[in-house]
C-alpha positions in Angstrom: 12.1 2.1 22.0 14.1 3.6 19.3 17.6 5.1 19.6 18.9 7.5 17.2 21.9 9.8 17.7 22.3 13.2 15.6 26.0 13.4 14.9 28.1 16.0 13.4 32.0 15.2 13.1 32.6 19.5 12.9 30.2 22.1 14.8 27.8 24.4 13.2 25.6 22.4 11.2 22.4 23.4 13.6 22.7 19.9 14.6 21.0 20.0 18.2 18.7 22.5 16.6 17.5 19.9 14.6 17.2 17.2 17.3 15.0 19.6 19.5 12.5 20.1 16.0 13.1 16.7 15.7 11.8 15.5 18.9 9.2 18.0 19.3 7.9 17.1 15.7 7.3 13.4 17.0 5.8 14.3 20.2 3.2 16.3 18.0 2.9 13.3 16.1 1.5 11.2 19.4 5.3 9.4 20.1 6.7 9.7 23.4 9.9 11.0 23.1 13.0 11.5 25.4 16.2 13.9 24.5 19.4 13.2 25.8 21.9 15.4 26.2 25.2 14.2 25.3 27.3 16.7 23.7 29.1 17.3 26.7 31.4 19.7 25.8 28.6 22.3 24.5 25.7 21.2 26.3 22.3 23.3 25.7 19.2 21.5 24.7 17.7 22.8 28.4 18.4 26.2 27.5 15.1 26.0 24.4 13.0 28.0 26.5 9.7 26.3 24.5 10.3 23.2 25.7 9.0 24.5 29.2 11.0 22.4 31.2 9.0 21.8 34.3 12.1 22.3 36.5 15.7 21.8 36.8 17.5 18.4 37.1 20.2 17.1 37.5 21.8 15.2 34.2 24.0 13.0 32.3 26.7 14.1 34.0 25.5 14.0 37.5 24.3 10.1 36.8 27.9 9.0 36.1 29.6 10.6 38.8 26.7 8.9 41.1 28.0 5.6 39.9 32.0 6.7 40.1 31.3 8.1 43.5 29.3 4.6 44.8 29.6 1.6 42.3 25.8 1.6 42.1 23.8 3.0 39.2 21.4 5.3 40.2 18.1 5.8 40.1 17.2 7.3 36.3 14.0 9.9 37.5 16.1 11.9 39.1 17.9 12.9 36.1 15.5 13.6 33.4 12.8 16.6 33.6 9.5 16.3 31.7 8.7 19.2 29.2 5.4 20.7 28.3 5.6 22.6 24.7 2.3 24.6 23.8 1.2 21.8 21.2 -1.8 23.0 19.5 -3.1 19.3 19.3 -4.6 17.4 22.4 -3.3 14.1 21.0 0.0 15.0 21.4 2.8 12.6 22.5 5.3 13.4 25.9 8.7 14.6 25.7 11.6 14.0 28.4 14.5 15.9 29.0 18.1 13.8 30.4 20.1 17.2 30.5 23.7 17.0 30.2 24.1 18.1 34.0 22.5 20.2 36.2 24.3 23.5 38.2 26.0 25.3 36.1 29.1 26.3 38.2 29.9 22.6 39.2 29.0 21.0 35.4 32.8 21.4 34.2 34.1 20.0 36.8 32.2 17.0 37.0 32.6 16.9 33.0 36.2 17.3 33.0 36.7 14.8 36.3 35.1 12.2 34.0 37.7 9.2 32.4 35.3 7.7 30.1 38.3 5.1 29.6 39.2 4.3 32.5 34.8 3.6 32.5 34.5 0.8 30.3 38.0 -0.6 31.0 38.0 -0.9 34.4 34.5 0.3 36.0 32.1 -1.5 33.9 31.1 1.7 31.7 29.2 -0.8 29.1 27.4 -2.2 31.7 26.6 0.9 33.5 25.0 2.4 29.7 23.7 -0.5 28.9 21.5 -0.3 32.2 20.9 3.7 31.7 19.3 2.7 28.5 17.2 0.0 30.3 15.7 2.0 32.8 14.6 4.5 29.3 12.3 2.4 28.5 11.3 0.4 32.2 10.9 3.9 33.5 9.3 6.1 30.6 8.8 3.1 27.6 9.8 6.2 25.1 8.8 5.5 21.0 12.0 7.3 20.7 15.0 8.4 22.4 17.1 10.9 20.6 21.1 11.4 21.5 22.5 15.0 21.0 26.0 13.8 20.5 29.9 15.0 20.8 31.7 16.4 17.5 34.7 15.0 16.5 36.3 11.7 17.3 35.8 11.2 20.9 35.3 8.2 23.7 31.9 9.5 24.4 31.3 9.9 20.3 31.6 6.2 20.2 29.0 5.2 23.1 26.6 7.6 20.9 27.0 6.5 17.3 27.8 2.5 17.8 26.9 1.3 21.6 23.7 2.8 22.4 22.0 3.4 19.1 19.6 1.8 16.3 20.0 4.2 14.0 22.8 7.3 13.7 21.5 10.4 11.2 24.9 11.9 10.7 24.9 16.1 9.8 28.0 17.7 7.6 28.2 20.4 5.9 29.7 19.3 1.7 33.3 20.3 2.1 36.8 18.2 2.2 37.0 18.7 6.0 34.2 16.5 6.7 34.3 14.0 4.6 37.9 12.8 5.9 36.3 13.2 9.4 33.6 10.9 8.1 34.9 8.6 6.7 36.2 6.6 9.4 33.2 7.2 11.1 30.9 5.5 9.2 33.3 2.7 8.2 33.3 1.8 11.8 29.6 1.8 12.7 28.9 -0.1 9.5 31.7 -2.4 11.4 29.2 -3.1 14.2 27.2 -5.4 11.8 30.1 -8.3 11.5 31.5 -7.5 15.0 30.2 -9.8 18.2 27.0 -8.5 18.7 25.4 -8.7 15.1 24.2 -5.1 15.3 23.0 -3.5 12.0 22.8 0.5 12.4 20.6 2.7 10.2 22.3 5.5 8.5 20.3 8.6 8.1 23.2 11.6 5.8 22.2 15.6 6.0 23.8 18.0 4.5 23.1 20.8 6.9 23.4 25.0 6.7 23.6 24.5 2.8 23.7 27.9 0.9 20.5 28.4 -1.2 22.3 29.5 -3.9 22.7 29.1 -7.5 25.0 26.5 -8.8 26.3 27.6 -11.9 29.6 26.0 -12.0 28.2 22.8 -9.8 30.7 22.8 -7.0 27.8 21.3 -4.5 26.3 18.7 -7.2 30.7 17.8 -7.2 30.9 17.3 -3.4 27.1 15.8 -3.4 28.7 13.0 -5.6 31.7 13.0 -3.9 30.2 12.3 -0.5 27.7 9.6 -2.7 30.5 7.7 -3.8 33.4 7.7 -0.7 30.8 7.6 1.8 28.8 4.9 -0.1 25.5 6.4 0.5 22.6 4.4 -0.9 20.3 7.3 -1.3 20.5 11.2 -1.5 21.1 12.6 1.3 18.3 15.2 2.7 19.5 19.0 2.8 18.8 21.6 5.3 19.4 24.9 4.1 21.1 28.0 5.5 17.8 29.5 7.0 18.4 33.8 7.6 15.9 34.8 10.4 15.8 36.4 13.6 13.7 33.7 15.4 17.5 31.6 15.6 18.4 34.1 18.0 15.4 32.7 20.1 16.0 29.1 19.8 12.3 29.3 18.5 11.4 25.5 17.7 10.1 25.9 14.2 7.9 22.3 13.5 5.7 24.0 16.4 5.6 27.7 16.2 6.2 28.0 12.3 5.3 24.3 10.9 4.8 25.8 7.1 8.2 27.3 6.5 11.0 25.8 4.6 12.7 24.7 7.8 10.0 23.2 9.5 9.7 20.9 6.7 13.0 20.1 6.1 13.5 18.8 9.4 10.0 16.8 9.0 11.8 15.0 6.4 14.4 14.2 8.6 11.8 12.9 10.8 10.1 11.3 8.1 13.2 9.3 7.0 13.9 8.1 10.5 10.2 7.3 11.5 9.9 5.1 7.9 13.3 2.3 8.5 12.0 2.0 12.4 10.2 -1.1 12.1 8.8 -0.6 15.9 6.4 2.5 14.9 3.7 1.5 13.1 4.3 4.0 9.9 7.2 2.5 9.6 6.2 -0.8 9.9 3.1 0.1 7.0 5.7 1.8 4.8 8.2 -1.6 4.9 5.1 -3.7 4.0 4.0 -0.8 1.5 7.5 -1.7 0.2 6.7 -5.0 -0.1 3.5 -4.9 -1.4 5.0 -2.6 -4.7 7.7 -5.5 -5.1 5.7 -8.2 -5.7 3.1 -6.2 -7.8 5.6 -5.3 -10.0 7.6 -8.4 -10.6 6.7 -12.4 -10.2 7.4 -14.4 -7.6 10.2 -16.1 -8.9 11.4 -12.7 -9.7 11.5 -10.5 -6.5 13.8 -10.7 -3.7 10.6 -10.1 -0.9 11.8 -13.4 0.6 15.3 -13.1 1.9 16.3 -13.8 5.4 16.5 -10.1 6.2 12.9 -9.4 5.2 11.5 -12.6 6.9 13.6 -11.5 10.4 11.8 -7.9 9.4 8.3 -9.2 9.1 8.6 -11.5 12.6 9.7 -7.9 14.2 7.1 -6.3 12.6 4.8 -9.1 13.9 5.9 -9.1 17.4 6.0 -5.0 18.0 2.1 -4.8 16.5 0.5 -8.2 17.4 -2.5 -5.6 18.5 -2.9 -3.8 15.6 -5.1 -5.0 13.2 -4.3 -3.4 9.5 -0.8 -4.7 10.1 -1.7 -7.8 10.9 -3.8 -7.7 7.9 -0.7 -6.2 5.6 1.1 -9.3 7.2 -1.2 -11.9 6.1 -1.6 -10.8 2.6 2.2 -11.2 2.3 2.2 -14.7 3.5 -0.7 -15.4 1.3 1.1 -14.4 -1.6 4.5 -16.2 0.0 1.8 -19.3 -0.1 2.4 -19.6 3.7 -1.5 -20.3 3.8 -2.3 -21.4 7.4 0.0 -19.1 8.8 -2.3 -16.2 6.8 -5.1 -17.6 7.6 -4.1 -16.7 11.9 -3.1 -13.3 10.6 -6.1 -12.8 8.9 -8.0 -14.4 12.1 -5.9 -12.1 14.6 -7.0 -9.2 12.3 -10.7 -9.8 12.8 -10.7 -10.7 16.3 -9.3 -7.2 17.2 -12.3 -6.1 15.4 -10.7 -4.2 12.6 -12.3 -1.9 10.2 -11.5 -3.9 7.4 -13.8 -5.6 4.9 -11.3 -6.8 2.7 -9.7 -9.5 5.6 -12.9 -11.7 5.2 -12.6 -12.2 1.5 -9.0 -12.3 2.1 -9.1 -14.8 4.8 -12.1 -17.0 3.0 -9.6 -17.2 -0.3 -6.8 -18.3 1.9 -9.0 -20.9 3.0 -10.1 -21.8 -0.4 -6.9 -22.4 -1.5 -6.4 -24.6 1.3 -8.5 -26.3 0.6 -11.2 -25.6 3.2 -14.4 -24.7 0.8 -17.0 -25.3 3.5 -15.3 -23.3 5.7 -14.2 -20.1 2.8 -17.8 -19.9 2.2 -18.6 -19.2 5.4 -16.8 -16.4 6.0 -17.6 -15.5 2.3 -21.1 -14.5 4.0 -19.8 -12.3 6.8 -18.8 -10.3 3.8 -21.9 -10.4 2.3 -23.8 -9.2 5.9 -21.9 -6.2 5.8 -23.4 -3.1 4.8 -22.6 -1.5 1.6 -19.5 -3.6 0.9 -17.7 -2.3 -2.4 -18.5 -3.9 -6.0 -15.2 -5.5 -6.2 -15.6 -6.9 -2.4 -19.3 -8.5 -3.1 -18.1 -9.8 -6.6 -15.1 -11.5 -4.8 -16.9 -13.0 -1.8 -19.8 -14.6 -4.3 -17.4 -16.2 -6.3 -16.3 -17.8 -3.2 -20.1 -19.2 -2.1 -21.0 -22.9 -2.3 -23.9 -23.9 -4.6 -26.2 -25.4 -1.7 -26.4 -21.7 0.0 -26.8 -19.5 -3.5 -30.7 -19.6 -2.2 -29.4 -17.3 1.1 -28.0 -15.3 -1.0 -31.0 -12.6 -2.1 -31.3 -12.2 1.7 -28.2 -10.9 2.7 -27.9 -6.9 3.4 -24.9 -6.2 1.1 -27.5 -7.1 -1.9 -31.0 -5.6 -0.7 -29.3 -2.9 -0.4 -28.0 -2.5 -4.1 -30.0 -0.2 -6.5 -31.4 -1.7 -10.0 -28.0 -0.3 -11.2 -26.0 -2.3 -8.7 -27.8 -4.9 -9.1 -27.7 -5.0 -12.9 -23.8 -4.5 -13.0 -23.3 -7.0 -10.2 -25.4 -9.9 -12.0 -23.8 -9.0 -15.4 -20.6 -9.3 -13.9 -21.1 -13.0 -12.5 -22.8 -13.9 -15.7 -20.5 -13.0 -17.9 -17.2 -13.1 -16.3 -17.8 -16.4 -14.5 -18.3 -20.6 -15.8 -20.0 -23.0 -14.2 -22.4 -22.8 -11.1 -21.9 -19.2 -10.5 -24.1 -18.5 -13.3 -27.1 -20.6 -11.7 -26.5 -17.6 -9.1 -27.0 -14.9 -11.1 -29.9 -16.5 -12.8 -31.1 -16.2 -9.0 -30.5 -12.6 -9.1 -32.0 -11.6 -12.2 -35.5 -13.2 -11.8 -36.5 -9.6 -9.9 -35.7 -8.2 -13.3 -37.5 -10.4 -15.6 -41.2 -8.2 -15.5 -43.4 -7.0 -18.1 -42.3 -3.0 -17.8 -39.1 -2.1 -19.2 -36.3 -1.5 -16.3 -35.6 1.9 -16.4 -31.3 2.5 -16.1 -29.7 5.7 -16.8 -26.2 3.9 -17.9 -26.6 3.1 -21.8 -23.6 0.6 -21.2 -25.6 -1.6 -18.5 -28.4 -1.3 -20.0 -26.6 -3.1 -23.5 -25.5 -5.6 -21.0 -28.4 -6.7 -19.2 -30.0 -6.8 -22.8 -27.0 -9.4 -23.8 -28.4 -11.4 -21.1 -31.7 -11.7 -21.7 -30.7 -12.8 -25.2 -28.2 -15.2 -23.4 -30.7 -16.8 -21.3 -33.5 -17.1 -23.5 -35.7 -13.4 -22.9 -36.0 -12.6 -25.9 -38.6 -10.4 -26.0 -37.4 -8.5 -23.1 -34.3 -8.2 -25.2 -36.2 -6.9 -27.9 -38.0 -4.2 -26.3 -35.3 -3.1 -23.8 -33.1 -2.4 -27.4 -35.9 -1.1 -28.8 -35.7 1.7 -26.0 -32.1 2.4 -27.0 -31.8 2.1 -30.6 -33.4 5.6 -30.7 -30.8 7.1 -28.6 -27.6 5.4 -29.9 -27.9 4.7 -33.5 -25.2 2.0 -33.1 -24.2 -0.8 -34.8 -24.4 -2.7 -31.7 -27.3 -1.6 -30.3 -29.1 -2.6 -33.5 -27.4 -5.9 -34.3 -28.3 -6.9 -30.7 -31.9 -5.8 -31.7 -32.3 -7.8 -34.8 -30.9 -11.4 -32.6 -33.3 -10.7 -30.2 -36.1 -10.3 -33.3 -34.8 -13.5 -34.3 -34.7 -14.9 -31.1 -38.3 -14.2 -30.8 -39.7 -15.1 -33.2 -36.8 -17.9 -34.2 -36.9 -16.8 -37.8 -34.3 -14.3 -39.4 -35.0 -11.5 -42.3 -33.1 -9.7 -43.9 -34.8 -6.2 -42.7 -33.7 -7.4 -39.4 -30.0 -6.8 -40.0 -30.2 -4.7 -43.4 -29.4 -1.7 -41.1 -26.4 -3.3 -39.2 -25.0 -3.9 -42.8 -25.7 -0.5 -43.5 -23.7 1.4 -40.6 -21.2 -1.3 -41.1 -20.2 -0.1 -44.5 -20.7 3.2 -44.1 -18.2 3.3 -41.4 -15.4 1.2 -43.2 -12.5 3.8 -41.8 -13.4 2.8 -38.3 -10.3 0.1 -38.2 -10.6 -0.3 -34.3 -13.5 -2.2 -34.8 -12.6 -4.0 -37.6 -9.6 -5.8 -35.6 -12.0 -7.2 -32.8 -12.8 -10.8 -33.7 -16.2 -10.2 -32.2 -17.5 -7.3 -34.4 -16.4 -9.5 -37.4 -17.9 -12.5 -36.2 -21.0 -10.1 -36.0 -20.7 -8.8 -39.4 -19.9 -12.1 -41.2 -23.5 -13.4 -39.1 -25.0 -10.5 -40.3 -23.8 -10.9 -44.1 -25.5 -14.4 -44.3 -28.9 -13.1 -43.0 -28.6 -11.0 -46.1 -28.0 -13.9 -47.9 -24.3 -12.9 -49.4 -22.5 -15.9 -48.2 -19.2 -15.3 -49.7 -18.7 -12.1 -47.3 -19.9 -14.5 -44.8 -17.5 -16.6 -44.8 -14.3 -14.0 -45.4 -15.6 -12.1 -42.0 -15.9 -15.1 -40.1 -12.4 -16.5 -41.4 -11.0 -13.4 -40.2 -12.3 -12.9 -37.0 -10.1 -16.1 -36.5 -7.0 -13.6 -37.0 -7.8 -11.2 -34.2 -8.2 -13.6 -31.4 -6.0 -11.9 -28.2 -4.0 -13.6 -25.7 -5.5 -15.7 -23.7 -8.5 -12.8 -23.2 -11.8 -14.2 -23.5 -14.2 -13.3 -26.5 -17.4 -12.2 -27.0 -19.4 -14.8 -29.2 -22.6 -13.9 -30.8 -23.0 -17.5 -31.5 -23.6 -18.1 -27.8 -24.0 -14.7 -26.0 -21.1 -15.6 -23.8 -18.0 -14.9 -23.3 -15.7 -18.1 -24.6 -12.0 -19.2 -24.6 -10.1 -19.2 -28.1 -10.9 -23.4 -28.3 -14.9 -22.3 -28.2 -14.5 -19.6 -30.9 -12.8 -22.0 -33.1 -16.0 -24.0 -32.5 -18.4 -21.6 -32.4 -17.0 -20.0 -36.2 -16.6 -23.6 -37.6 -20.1 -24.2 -36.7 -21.2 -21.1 -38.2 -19.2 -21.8 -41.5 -21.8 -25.4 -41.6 -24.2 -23.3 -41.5 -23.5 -20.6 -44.5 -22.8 -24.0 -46.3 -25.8 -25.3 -45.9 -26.1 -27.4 -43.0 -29.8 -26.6 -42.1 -29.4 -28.7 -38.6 -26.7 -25.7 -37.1 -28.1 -23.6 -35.4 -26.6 -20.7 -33.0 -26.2 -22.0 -29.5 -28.3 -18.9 -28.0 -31.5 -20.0 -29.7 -31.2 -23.2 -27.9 -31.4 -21.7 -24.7 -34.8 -20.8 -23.1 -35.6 -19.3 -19.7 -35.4 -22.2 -17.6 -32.3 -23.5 -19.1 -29.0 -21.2 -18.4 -26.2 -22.4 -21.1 -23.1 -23.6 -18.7 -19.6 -24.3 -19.6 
């Protein structure tokens, strides 16, 4: 349950206006939602005729003069009335009505008859609200409660805006008369955070019945920064404009009969903001973690401020008030996986799949966590639930066979996730292990390539993969299935890649090199000289300076291969043509030192990929 009072220090802001949009607006969203009456001086939410109340109650009013009249607080049912707007949407929440009293002719009387200080100094009035507000949510469990409270500075003001609520969304219109009423106002229930009962109030500003008019000589943008500054407001505030139409006259609730005009969504905004810091309602619990999430994405650990007390004591509520829900659980664990809170993760992650979610991305999640625990057996395990989904996305599948112990690569082939991949799929997935992977993930994709490895030429629409899967061939030995899949392309691309990969794979093949093999890779090399992109990759000038000593110049040989040396990047792996793998900036060194033996004569170098054949995968 979630309190929030709409509170106006002067009248004529359409503040109670905006509580009844407001309240039906969450109702439509599925909350169940109870009003309050407690502007007791101008009482009227009961008179909105499209709240079809079911029937007339007794109220606010009424419920206190019950407890003056016997000591005993009263039943709360008999007070509140439930009403039945025409939503348009069958998911719709409830709304409840706690009037501010019920017959007209005796309301004043019982109003005025009322000593609210004489209440809480001598008849228990903070006991008696603090029970009212109880039986709220024993009786009806409302998402939300919303307070219509008194103007001004007044007894009952201060049971509305620092007793009962969570969060206060304070309306004003920008002139010098309310911001001195203000200002003590919000200095006091900012008090409530360092006074006895630790109490932290969300503050919600709206500037309300704003003229839509042009600023030329910025009078409001002056009392907008005015407000800002004395008021100490932490964000804009959110405006409601001055709204000319006849449907006022009607107390027509706009968010339901006229949900696309301007004041419809101004007071979904309101709602919006108010939903978003209550940590109870599950948007607003996603939109805190959303918070999060954008934190530590864009700054370091040791740089973001996710881990404070405040956030931690926001994360346990968060836990407690959706321990059934399994995307925030999910949103929860990845926090605590990045916090390095790894067994605790791990649960969340566990909670998360035993409330069956929807989720693929918790088992990969979860078999990391358990990874980096330590746990491998036990990672790759749930690495395979991933892998017996159906039609998990590239990234998921990539993620949960990296995560696969050796001894079960052979299950692998079986699983649904890959019969189920087209040659396309298939090709990207297996290039992407291959060449973005060390070790024993390669045996694996070995594994998966061996359907691939035929006498016909695998027809692929995508030019890019179909460069890749030839680099692979080359890389594991295939030589002639190199050849003739490059073959295919060289007539559509006319590249210098396509056609230096053809002539390696020539000389793969038939483990000679001629210099008709790479007389054309020199050719579109030179002739494109201006292209100075490519001339900065240390790869294409590795390529260049191999290509220069097939044609037998090896003074150009050498002054490519020394400055392919220059245009080594970051810690980013390379491309070498010496071994048809990707390599760190150590193995470059090597591979280029190796290849400088060889343009000086050193007949026993040889480039590493001619060592390989097709039983033999090269491993790093």
């Amino acid at each position: 349950m979630y309190i929030t009072t709409f509170y106006s220090f002067k009248g004529g802001v359409g503040r109670s206006m905006a509580l009844v949009n407001a309240g039906v607006e969450l109702a439509r969203r599925g909350r169940r939602v109870l009003l309050i009456d407690f502007d007791l001086e101008a009482p009227g939410i009961d008179t909105f005729n499209s709240l079809n109340l079911e029937k007339p109650t007794l109220g606010l009013v009424d419920f206190v003069n019950s407890y003056l009249t016997t000591g005993i607080s009263d039943e709360f049912e008999k007070y509140v009335v439930e009403c039945k707007p025409d939503f348009p949407d069958k998911d719709a929440g409830n709304i409840w009505l706690m009037p501010a009293g019920g017959k007209e002719h005796s309301f004043a009387n019982l109003s005025q008859s009322i000593d609210w200080w004489d209440l809480y100094t001598k008849r228990d009035g903070f006991l008696l609200m603090e029970d009212l507000k109880q039986q709220w949510k024993d009786k009806l469990n409302p998402d939300y409660v919303l307070i219509d409270s008194r103007t001004g500075h007044t007894d009952v003001g201060g049971i509305c805006t620092r007793q009962l609520p969570d969060a206060v969304t304070i309306f004003y219109f920008p002139n010098e008369q309310n911001l001195r009423g203000l200002r003590k106002l919000v200095k006091d229930i900012r008090s409530e955070k360092d006074a006895p009962r630790n109490k932290e109030i969300q503050l919600h500003f709206v500037m309300s019945n704003v003229p839509d008019l042009d600023d030329e000589h910025q009078i409001l943008e002056k009392e907008i920064s005015k407000f800002k500054l004395q008021l100490e407001l932490e964000r804009e505030p959110l405006i409601v404009h001055r709204y000319d139409s006849l449907s006022l006259l009607n107390q027509a609730i706009f968010t339901l009969s006229r949900p696309n005009s301007r004041l419809a969504k101004e007071y979904c905004n309101i709602v919006d903001q108010v939903v978003n810091v209550n940590l109870e309602d599950r948007d607003g619990a996603l939109n805190f973690l959303n918070k999060l999430k954008l934190d530590m994405q864009h700054n370091p650990p040791w740089e973001t401020e996710s881990w404070t007390p405040n956030n931690k004591k926001s994360l346990d509520k968060i836990e407690a008030a959706h321990n059934k829900d399994p995307e925030i659980l999910y949103q929860l664990g990845r926090f605590y996986f990045r916090e390095r809170e790894l067994e605790r993760s791990i649960s969340l992650y566990q909670n998360a799949i035993d409330m069956r979610t929807s989720n693929p991305n918790v088992y990969l999640d979860q078999a990391r966590a358990l990874s980096e625990l330590g746990d491998k057996e036990k990672a790759s395990q749930v690495a395979f639930q991933v892998l017996d989904l159906k039609n998990p996305s590239f990234r998921l599948l990539v993620g949960a066979l990296r995560l696969i112990q050796s001894e079960t690569f052979i299950q692998v082939p079986k699983c649904k996730s890959v019969i189920s991949l087209n040659i396309e799929q298939r090709v990207q997935l297996i290039t992407e292990l291959y060449f973005s992977e060390r070790g024993t993930i390669r045996s694996l994709a070995n594994l998966l390539v061996q359907p691939l490895i035929s006498d016909e030429i695998i027809s692929i629409s995508d030019k890019h993969l179909q460069q890749e899967l030839g680099l692979l061939y080359i890389s594991i030995g295939k030589f002639q299935l190199a050849k003739r899949l490059f073959d295919d392309l060289a007539p559509a691309t006319l590249e210098i890649t396509t056609t230096f990969n053809l002539a390696m794979a020539a000389w793969g093949e038939s483990r000679n090199h001629t210099k008709l093999d790479f007389e054309n890779v020199i050719k579109i090399h030179e002739a494109n000289q201006e292209d100075e992109d490519r001339h900065d990759s240390a790869n294409y000038l590795q390529c260049i300076g191999l290509a220069y000593w097939a044609m037998g110049d090896g003074t150009k040989a050498l002054e490519y291969a020394e400055k392919s040396l220059q245009f080594l990047v970051g810690y980013r792996p390379t491309f070498s043509c010496w071994r048809y793998l990707y390599v760190n900036h150590h193995e470059f060194k090597t591979d280029i030192n190796e290849f400088k033996r060889l343009v000086e004569g050193d007949e026993t170098m040889q480039p590493v990929f001619l060592k390989n054949t097709s039983n033999q995968l090269p491993f790093q």
